[in-house]
N, C-alpha and C positions, 0 to 999 in steps of 0.2 A: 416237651423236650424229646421223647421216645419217638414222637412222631417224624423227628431230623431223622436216626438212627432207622426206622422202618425205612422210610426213603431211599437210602441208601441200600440199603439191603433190597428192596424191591426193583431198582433200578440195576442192580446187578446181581440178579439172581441165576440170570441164564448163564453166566459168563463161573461163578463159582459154587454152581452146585455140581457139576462132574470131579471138581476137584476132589470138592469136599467130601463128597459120595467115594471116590477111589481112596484118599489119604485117610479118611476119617472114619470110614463108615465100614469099608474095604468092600465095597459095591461099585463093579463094573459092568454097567448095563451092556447089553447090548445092541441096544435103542431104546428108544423113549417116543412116548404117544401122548398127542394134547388129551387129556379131559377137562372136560366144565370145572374150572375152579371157583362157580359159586353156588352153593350148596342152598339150594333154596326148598324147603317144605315150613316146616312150621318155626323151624331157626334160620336163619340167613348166617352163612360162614363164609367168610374166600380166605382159605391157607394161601400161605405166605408162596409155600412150591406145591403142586401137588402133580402127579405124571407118572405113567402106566408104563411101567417095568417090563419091556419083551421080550421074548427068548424064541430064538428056532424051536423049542418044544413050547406050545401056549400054553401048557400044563403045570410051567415056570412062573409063569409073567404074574405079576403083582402089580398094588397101587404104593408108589414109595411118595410119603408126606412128610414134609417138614418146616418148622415153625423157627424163628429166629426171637428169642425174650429175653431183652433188657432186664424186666421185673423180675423175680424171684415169684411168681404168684402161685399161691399155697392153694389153689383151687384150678391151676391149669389143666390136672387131670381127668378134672370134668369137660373141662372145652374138650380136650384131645380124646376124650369118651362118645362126645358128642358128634365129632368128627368122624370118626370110624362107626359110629349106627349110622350115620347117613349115607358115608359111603359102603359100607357094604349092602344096606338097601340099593344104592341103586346100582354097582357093580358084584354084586357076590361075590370075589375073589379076596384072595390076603391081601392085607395091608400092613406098611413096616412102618411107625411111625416116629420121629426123632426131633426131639428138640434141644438146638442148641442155643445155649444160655450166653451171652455175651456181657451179664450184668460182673460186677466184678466178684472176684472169689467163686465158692462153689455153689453152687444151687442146692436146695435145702426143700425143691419143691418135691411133696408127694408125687409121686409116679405108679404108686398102682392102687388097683381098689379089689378089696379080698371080702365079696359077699359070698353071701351062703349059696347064692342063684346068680353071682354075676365076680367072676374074674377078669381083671383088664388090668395092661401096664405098657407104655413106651420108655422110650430110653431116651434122657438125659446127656447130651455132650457138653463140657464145661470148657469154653474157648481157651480160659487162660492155664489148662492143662494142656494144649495142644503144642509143640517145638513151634516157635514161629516163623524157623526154617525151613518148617514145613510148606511154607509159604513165600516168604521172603523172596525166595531163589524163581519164583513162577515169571512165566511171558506176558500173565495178565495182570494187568493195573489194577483190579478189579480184586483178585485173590491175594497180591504185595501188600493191600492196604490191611487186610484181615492180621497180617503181624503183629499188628500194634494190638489187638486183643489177645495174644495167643501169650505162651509162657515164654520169657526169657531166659529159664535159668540162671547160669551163672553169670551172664553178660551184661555190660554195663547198659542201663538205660540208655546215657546217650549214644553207648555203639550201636545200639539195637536201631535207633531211631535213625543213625546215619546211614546206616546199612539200609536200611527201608527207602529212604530219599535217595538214594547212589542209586537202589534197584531203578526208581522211577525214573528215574534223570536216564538213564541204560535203555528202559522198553519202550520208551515216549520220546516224541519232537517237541517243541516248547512252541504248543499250541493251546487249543481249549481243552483238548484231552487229558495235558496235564494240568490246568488249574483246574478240570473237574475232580481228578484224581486229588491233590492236593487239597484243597478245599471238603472231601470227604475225611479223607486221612486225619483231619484235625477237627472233624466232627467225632467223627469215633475215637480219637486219643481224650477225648473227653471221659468217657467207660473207664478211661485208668488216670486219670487227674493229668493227665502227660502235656495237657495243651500249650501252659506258655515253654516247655522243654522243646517242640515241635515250633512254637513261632521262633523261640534261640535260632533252632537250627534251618530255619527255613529264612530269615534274616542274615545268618551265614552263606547257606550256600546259593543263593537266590535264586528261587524255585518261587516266581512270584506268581501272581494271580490277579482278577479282578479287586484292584485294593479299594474301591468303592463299596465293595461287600464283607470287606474285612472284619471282622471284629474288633482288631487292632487300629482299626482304622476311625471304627464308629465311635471306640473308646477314646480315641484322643491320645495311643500310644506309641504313634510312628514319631520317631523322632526326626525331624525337618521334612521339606519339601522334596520331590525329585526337581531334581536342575535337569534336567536334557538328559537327552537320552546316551549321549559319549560318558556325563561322568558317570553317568547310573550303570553303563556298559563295565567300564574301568574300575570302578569299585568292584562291583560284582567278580570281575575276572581275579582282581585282588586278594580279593576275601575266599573265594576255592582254592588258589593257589596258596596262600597262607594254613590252609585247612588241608592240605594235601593232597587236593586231586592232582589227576594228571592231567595231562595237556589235553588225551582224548575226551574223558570226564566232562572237563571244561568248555571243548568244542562244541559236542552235543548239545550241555546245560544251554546254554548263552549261544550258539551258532555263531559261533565266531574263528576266524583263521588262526593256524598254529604261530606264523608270524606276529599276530599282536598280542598272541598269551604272550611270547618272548619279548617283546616289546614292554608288557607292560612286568614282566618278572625281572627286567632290568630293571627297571626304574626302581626295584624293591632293595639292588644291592647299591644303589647313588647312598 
């Protein structure tokens, strides 16, 4: 199952690691430099990001690593020990290392080691300490989806979760780009037990996807058939409008004209 969750994160890594780096870390490169991200001598490692920090003074620039884990694993500060001997073997410069925890609650993993000949420690970020406004509000699909791990406060699950799908339906055309979007989002609303909260509301506002890959689908819990594509159009426009979007909202979702949302919002006062 962790292996869905790396994917995702792998798959959009390039897209939310500046954010992350600027909101989170409060690390504003000034460029960034490939290195080999697979560490091969006598251990073989590829980090999750790994990418050479540059500064007009080269006296600056550093290696900034970072790891994304599910698990709580009580022995990661050996992996991330192991990681920083090899890379300063083979770059001799600082390294900032950071891992952020996405499993739920807080992380409880060891983070340094205090020998008599050997000091070492990274730092921990715990997702669902982070505002998930911190994110929510972003341009990219890729960093909107990370809300559903971050903290809520005092906000109602489902606002949190509507607000999330409103951003998507806002930064996306209703192409493949949002049912990749979609279709991640409810992989990782898994990390907070949130998924059938997420099918509710993605049944509501119809933000639909490949339903052959459903889960809801495989399970046997779509209730009926789609008839054609007019009533499936008409419900859909029904059921936002009943939910409260607005006309624009609605347009985008569904690509459809302002005249048949009002067509079909008449028909709601017969």
């Amino acid at each position: 199952m962790s292996q869905d969750y790396d994917k995702i994160f792998k798959e959009n890594i390039e897209e939310i690691i500046l954010p992350l780096a600027k909101k989170v870390l409060n690390i504003d490169p000034e460029g960034l430099e490939e290195i080999p991200d697979d560490l091969q001598h006598t251990i073989e490692r590829k980090p999750d990001f790994l990418k050479k920090v540059i500064h007009k003074n080269s006296k600056k620039d550093y290696i900034l690593h970072i790891e994304f884990q599910v698990v709580d694993e009580q022995e990661m500060v050996y992996r991330m020990l192991e990681y920083y001997a090899l890379l300063l073997r083979d770059y001799e410069i600082e390294l900032k290392q950071y891992v952020f925890y996405i499993g739920k609650g807080k992380s409880k993993m060891p983070t340094q080691i205090n020998h008599k000949k050997l000091q070492f420690s990274f730092e921990v970020i715990n997702m669902q300490e982070i505002d998930y406004r911190d994110f929510v509000n972003s341009s990219k699909t890729e960093e909107v989806i990370l809300a559903i791990l971050a903290d809520f406060g005092k906000d109602k699950t489902q606002t949190v979760i509507k607000t999330i799908l409103e951003r998507i339906i806002t930064v996306t055309e209703p192409n493949l780009k949002r049912e990749k979007t979609v279709r991640q989002l409810e992989i990782l609303s898994k990390l907070r037990q949130l998924q059938e909260q997420i099918i509710k509301a993605l049944n509501t506002m119809a933000l639909t996807y490949d339903i052959k890959n459903d889960i809801r689908y495989k399970e046997g819990k779509l209730e009926g058939k789609l008839e054609g594509k007019e009533e499936t159009l008409f419900l859909s426009t029904k059921n936002m409008l009943l939910n409260g979007f607005s006309y624009e909202q609605i347009k985008k979702a569904l690509n459809v004209t302002e005249d048949y949302i009002k067509k079909v919002s008449a028909s709601l006062k017969k």
